[in-house]
Structures are given as structure tokens and as C-alpha cells.
N, C-alpha and C positions, 0 to 999 in steps of 0.2 A: 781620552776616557769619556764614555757617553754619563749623563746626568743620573742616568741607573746603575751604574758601576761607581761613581763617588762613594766616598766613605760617610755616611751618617753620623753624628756627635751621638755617643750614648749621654742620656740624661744620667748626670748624678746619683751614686746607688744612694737606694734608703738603709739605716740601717734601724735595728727596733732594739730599746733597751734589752736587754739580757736578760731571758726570763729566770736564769738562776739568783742574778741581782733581783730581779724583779719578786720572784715568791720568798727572798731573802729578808725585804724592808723590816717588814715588822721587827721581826727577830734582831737585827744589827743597830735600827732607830730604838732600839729598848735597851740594847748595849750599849751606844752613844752618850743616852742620857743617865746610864748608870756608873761611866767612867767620869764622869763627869765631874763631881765633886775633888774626884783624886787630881784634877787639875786645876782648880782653882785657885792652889797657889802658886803656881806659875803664871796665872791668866791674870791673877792682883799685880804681875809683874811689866803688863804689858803699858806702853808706851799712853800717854795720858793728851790728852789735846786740850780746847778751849771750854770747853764746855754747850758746843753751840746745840740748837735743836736737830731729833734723829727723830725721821717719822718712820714707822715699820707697819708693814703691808705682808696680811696673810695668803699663801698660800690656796688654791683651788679647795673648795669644802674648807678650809680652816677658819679659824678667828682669831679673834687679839691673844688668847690660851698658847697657842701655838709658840708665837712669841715670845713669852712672858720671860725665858730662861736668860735670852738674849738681850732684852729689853733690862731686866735687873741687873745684866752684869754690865750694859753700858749706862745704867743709872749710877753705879757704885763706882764707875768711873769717872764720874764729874759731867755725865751729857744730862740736856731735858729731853727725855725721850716719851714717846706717844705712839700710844696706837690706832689704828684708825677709826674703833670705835662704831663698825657700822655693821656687825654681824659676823655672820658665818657668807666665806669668799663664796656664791654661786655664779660669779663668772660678771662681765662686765652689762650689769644693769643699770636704770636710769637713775638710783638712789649714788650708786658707785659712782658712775658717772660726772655726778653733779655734785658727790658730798667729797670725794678726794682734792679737790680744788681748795673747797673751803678750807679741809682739815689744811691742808700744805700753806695758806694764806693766812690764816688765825694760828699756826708756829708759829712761822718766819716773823709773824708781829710779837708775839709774846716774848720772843727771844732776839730781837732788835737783828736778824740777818735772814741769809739764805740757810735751810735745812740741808740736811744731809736725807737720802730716802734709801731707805734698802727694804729690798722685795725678797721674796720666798716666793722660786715657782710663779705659777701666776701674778703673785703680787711684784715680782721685779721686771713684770712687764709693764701692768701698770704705773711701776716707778720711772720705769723710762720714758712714755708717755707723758706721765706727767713734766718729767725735766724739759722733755721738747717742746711742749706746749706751755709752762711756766720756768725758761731757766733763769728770769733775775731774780727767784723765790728758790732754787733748788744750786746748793752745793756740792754736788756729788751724790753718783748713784750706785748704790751696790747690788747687786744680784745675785743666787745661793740659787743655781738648779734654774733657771729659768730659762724657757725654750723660745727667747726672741726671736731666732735665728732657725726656726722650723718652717721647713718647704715640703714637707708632707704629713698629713693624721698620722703615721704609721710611727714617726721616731717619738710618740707620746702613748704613754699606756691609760692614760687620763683624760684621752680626747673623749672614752665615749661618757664619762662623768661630766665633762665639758656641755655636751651637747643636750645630756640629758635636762640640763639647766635650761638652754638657749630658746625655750618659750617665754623667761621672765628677763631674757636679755633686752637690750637697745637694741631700737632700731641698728640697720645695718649700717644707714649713712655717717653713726654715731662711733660706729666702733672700727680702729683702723684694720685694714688690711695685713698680711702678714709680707710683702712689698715693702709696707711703711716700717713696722717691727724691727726689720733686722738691719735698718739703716742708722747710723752713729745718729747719737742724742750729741746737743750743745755744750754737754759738763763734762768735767772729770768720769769717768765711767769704770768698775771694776767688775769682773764678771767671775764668779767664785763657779766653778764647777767639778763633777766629779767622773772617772771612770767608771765607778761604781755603782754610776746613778740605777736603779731598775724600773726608774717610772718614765724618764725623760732621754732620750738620747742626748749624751754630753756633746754632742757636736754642733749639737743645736741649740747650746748653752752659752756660744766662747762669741768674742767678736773679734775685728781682723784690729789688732794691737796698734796705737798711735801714739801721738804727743800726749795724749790725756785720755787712754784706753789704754785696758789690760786685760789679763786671762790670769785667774788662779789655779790653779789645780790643788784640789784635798783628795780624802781616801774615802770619806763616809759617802754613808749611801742617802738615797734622797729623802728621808725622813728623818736623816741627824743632821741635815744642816743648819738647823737654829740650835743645837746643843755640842756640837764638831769642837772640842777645842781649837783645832789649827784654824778651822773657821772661824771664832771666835775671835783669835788672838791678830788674824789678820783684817779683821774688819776693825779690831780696835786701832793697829796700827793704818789705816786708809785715816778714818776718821781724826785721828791725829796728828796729818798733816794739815799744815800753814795754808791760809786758802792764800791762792796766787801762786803757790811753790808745792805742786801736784808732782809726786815723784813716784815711779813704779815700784811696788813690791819687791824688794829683795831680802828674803831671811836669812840670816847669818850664824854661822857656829851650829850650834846644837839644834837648833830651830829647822835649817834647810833637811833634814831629816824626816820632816811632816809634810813635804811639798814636792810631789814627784820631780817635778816640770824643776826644781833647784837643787837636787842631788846629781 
């Protein structure tokens, strides 16, 4: 067989979130946080940990608001949780940059260990960044929607909101490549993602499962993931495991009902 007759590798198809998910968000993220309430006496049932620090990191355009649902419900758990404090997310600038360090450095002292970090979307890329570059300060990372693991603009509906930013970003030598991204961080790692997503392609949310790596799967779409109960309920139980004794997700009984990926 001459070298023009060989068979070529097709590149990896892209695919692009669902634009019926996609012109869906609003609508379903307003649902999310209106069922909300009717589960919080279930979510008071969930599994309690040490109390240690939980830094949360907003989402693309979001801010510490965003948060706030998630952050109260892991306050009334027993965590000291924090937000980062530095605006409205317009993408990895030199304030972000230089001020996510500190935040993660002034927890971990206030609270005598390593933080737990979980991101939204953008912000749970940041959080994995940040565990690779500081992991004796970072305990575990969790992630809700976030596209580490993207190898093309097209599986994000949010690129061109990204870009419209990237005049007030870092330099480029500053900010990693998407190469570095989708390569395992140093910590425990849990990656919450959803089918449903319409902003992000979920495949570009998961990472490949290890000794201390996982993949969740929920049903909400991408702007109820800080209000998802099963989201919720499963980040309470990550955070409440034993540091040293990182064990995978497994819901049980009535619970694996919420979790495609355990039914």
C-alpha cells in the first residue's frame, strides 16, 4: 500500500453543547433554585466532616453571589468557607492571578491545614491550577461544569464572552495552556458534570477516573449547579471524607436515583 492509500486518523469529533439545553438555561437554573428549599431537609441530612476550610471560585462573568446558596449550606455544615472576594470572574487577569494564591494561603492559615477548593465553570479551572501549583495548601478539588478538558472553542458557548474579556487578561506566558488543563492535578480531584449542560460540552468536563480522580454525573443544567441538590449533597459528602482516606462516590438506597452514572 503506497503512503497515499494509508488510512489517515480522523481527529476527534467536536461536539457543541445542545442548543435546546442551551436556550433552555435560564428557565431550568430558575427551577433549580426554586426546588430548592423543598430539599433542604434532606441536604441537613447529609454526611458532616471536620470543619476544615472550603475556598469557592466563581464561575465566567459571575462573583461571590453566585455562590452564596452553596457556601451557606456548607457554612451550616460545620466548614469555614470563603469566597474569593475579587469581583465579577472576567477571565484569568493579573488581579486573579496574583490575588487566588493569597486567598488559598491566608485560609489554610486561618484554619491550621490544607482547603478544600471547588470551582464553577471557570472557577474550577482555576481551582485546579491552583492545587498544581500550591498542593501542600489545597485538599481537594472539586469542579461543577468545568471545561478543563476542552480541545476546541466550539464545545463552549461561553468562548466568545471569554474572549470578549482577554484584552484585560495576563499576559500569555502567565496563563496555562489548554495542554496543561486537562492534565491530573496532585490532589484528590472530583469532577461534577452534567448531560444537560447547554453552555459547556460535558465531555469536556470529566477527567480519565484514578486512585484519587472521579467523574460525577447530575441532571441539572449549567446554571443550577451551585443550587442542584444532588450537586449539593455530593459535594457535602467528597468534603467529608477523612484526609488520607479519599474514597470514590458511591450513593446508596434512595440516593443512586439522582445519579445517572449509579442507577
Amino acid at each position: 500500500m503506497s503512503v497515499a492509500q494509508q488510512a489517515v486518523p480522523r481527529p476527534p469529533a467536536v461536539h457543541r453543547p445542545s442548543l435546546h439545553w442551551f436556550l433552555s438555561e435560564p428557565v431550568r437554573g430558575a427551577m433549580t433554585f426554586g426546588a430548592l428549599p423543598f430539599a433542604i431537609p434532606v441536604l441537613r441530612r447529609a454526611p458532616r466532616g471536620d470543619g476544615h476550610g472550603v475556598l469557592l471560585l466563581p464561575g465566567l462573568l459571575a462573583d461571590d453571589a453566585s455562590n452564596q446558596p452553596l457556601r451557606r449550606y456548607l457554612a451550616a455544615l460545620g466548614y469555614a468557607t470563603r469566597g474569593w472576594g475579587l469581583g465579577r470572574n472576567i477571565g484569568p487577569t493579573d488581579a486573579v492571578l496574583d490575588g487566588m494564591p493569597l486567598l488559598l494561603r491566608r485560609l489554610a492559615a486561618e484554619t491550621g491545614g490544607p482547603v478544600s477548593v471547588i470551582g464553577w465553570s471557570l472557577g474550577g479551572i482555576y481551582a485546579r491550577e491552583l492545587a498544581r501549583d500550591h498542593p501542600e495548601l489545597v485538599r481537594q478539588v472539586i469542579t461543577m461544569g468545568s471545561p478543563f478538558a476542552l480541545v476546541d472553542p466550539r464545545q463552549s458557548r461561553a468562548e466568545s464572552a471569554f474572549r470578549r474579556g482577554s484584552r484585560k487578561h495576563a499576559s500569555p506566558e502567565r496563563v496555562p495552556g489548554r495542554e496543561r488543563l486537562g492534565l491530573p492535578i496532585p490532589v484528590p480531584s472530583t469532577a461534577i458534570y452534567s448531560r444537560c449542560d447547554g453552555i459547556v460540552d460535558w465531555r469536556a468536563c470529566m477527567q480519565t477516573p484514578g486512585a484519587d480522580r472521579e467523574n460525577i454525573e447530575v441532571t441539572c443544567g449549567h446554571l443550577g449547579f451551585g443550587v442542584d441538590p444532588a450537586t449539593l449533597w455530593s459535594i457535602a459528602d467528597r468534603l467529608a471524607q477523612p484526609v488520607e482516606r479519599w474514597r470514590p462516590f458511591r450513593p446508596t438506597g434512595w440516593a443512586r436515583a439522582f445519579y445517572p452514572a449509579a442507577r
